[in-house]
C-alpha positions, 0 to 999 in steps of 0.5 A, spaced: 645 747 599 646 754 598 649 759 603 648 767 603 655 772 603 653 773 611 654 766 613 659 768 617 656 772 621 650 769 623 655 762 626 659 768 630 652 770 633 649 763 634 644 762 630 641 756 628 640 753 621 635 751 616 634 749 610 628 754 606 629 754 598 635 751 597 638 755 602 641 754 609 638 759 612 638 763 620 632 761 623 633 764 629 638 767 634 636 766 641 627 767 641 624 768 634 618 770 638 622 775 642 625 777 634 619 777 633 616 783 638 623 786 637 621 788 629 614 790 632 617 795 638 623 798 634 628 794 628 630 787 626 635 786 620 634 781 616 639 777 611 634 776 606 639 775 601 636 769 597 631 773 594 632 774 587 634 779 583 632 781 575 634 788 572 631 787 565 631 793 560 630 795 553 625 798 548 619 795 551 620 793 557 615 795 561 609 794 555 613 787 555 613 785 563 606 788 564 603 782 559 607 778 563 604 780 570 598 781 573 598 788 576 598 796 572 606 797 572 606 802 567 601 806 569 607 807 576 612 813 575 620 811 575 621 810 583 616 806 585 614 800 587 608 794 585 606 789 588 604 783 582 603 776 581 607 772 575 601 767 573 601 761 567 595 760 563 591 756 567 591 763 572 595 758 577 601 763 580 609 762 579 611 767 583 610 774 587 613 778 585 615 786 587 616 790 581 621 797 581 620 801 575 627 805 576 631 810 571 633 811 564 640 811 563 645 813 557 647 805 559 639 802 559 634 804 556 626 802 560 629 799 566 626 795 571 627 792 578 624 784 579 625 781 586 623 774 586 622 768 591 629 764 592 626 758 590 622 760 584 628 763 581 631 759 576 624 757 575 621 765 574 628 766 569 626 761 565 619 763 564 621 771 562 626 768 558 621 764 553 617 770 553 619 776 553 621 779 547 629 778 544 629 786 544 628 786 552 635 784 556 634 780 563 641 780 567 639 776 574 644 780 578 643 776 585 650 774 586 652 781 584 649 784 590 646 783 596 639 784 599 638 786 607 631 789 610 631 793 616 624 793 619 620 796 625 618 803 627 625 806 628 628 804 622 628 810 618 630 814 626 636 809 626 638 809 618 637 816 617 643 817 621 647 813 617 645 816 610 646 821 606 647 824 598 650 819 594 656 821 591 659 815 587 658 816 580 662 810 578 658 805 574 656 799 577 651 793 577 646 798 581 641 801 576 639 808 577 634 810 581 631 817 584 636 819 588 635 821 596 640 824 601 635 820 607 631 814 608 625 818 611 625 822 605 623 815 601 614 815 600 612 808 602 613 804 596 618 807 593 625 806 591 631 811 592 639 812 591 642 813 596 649 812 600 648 809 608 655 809 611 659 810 605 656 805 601 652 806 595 644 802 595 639 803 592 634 802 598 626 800 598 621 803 603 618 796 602 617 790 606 614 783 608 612 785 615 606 789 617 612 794 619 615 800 616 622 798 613 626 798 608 629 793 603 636 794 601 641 792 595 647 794 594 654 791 590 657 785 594 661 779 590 664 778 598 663 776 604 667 782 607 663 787 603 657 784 605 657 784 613 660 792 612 653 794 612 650 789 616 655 792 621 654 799 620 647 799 622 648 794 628 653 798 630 649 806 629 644 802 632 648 801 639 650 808 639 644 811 638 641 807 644 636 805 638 634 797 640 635 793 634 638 786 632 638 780 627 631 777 626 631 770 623 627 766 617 622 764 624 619 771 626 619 773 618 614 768 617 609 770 623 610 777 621 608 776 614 602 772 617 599 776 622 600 781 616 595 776 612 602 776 606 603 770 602 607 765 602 610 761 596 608 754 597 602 755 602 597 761 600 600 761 593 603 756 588 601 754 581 594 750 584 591 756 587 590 762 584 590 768 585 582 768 587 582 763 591 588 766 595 584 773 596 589 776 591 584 779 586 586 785 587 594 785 585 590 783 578 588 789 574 582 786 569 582 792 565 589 790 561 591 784 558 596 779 562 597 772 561 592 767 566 587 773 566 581 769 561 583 763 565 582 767 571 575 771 568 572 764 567 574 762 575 569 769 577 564 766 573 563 760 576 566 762 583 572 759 586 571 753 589 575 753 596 577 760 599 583 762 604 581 763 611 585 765 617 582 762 623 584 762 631 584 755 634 583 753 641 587 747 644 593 745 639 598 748 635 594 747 627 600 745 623 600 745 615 596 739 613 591 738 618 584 738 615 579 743 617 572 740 620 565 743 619 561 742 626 558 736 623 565 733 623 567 734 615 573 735 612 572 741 609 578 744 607 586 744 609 591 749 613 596 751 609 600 756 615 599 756 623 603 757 629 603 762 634 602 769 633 607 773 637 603 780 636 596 777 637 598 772 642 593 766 638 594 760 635 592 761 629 592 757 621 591 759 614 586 753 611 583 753 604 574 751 605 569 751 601 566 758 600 560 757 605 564 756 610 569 762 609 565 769 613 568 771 618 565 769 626 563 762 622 565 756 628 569 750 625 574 745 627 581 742 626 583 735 627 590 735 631 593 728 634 586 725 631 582 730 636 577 735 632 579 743 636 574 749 635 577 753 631 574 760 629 574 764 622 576 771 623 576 777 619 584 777 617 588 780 617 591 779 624 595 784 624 594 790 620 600 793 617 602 800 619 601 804 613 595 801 612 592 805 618 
């Protein structure tokens, strides 16, 4: 089992541990619910340095990634952000992923930052490195640096009083990037270069929370240079009066939820495609990426299940309860449910067949062997700040 360089740290703050993608990860502190509300109200920082991190450049790189994955990435300028979905050729997903086009540089010509899921790491390098182009250089530089996300309404507030210009021109493994003296000056799905106490980042305005926030990457082969961030902020934060605190892995995922974001292995994996999993619109049909015939078959005929989120009356709905229609036929199965903090519901993604997917529609789920009335609802539950 695999641990993150801020181990340490979270055992000094009493976290508890649990496995998730091979990782023994901080699941929670004291209250996940309470982390949760905390990242709602103001700033939660999250240690989400699993995650996996690809520089790829090179002549082509761009035209090379944009066959491989589903969204227009050429189309986006140097410092921005997309969305996309890495498909095979059935059109099922191998990951999600958050592509970065960064700066040209005397050292690398066609840069791109990919950040991928933990679990799917070993797998996603795999399949770039069968079909990418040999011109086309991978380095995965996930063990060369670290990645935290402060998420919340007062991040920006809080980071911009720890930030400045970035004055380290000694090459390092962080990529260039459009450089920024603030965080506030960042645009919503944008990445910048800029120092936060004294360290040199480059720092994303993205996010799997529904939140404003920030992603974070900086040079860490230690645990000492690991915390020095992590500290630093926490420390800003009590000085400025500004509540804040580590989130663990419990209130991500009831924040990504009520946000209606995916999460690989449950709404997304290599049996759901992205039409059945209400992804469609990270898929541009105008160009070609692989999966897209597959996927053009699948409009023709229809999906045949459909994700949905339903709010449920008398039980907690846990992953693999089967879903029932009014006659009391199982007509799907729930991939996600828990409590939803924000919205202060009980509530589950499920896949249905697709008569049984419009918003208002009466079904039920079987918990403990009891059929408990459930509720299709227009998702998502929580929508996202910048979405407003």
């Amino acid at each position: 089992m695999k641990t993150t360089r801020l181990r340490s740290w979270h055992e000094a703050a009493g976290a508890r541990f649990a496995p998730f993608a091979g990782f023994d990860m901080p699941i929670q502190y004291k209250s996940a619910v309470e982390e949760h509300r905390l990242c709602r109200r103001s700033a939660g920082l999250f240690d989400i340095d699993h995650m996996g991190r690809f520089l790829l450049y090179g002549e082509g790189t761009g035209r090379a990634l944009s066959d491989l994955t589903s969204s227009s990435i050429l189309e986006i300028e140097a410092g921005k952000a997309q969305y996309s979905l890495l498909l095979n050729e059935k059109g099922g997903v191998i990951d999600d992923l958050f592509i970065y086009r960064l700066k040209d540089s005397e050292e690398k010509t066609d840069p791109w930052l990919v950040v991928v899921n933990a679990g799917n790491r070993k797998t996603d390098h795999s399949w770039f490195t069968k079909h990418l182009p040999p011109q086309v250089i991978l380095d995965d530089i996930s063990d060369k640096t670290c990645m935290i996300s402060v998420q919340g309404p007062r991040t920006a507030e809080l980071l911009d009083r720890i930030a400045a210009a970035d004055r380290n021109k000694t090459p390092n493994v962080l990529p260039h990037a459009p450089a920024a003296s603030k965080v506030s000056a960042i645009p919503r799905a944008h990445i910048a270069r800029l120092s936060l106490a004294g360290i040199s980042v480059l720092t994303g305005r993205t996010g799997y929370t529904g939140e404003d926030g920030v992603e974070i990457y900086y040079r860490a082969e230690t645990v000492k240079e690991a915390q020095a961030l992590w500290e630093a902020i926490l420390a800003e934060a009590e000085r400025a009066g500004i509540e804040a605190g580590s989130v663990g892995l419990a209130a991500r995922d009831s924040l990504r939820f009520e946000a209606g974001m995916p999460l690989y292995g449950h709404e997304i994996s290599l049996e759901i495609t992205p039409l059945e999993a209400l992804l469609s619109w990270a898929c541009d049909f105008s160009k070609d990426f692989t999966g897209k015939d597959a996927l053009l078959a699948q409009k023709e005929t229809g999906p045949k299940r459909k994700l949905i989120t339903i709010n449920v009356k008398g039980g907690v709905p846990r992953e693999g309860y089967t879903v029932l229609n009014n006659s009391g036929t199982q007509i799907g199965t729930v991939v996600a449910g828990m409590f939803c903090p924000t919205t202060e519901t009980y509530s589950a993604n499920a896949f249905v067949t697709p008569e049984y997917s419009a918003a208002g529609t009466k079904l039920a789920v079987e918990i403990r062997g009891m059929p408990k009335e459930a509720e299709v609802i227009k998702r998502p539950l929580y929508v996202p700040v910048y979405r407003r």
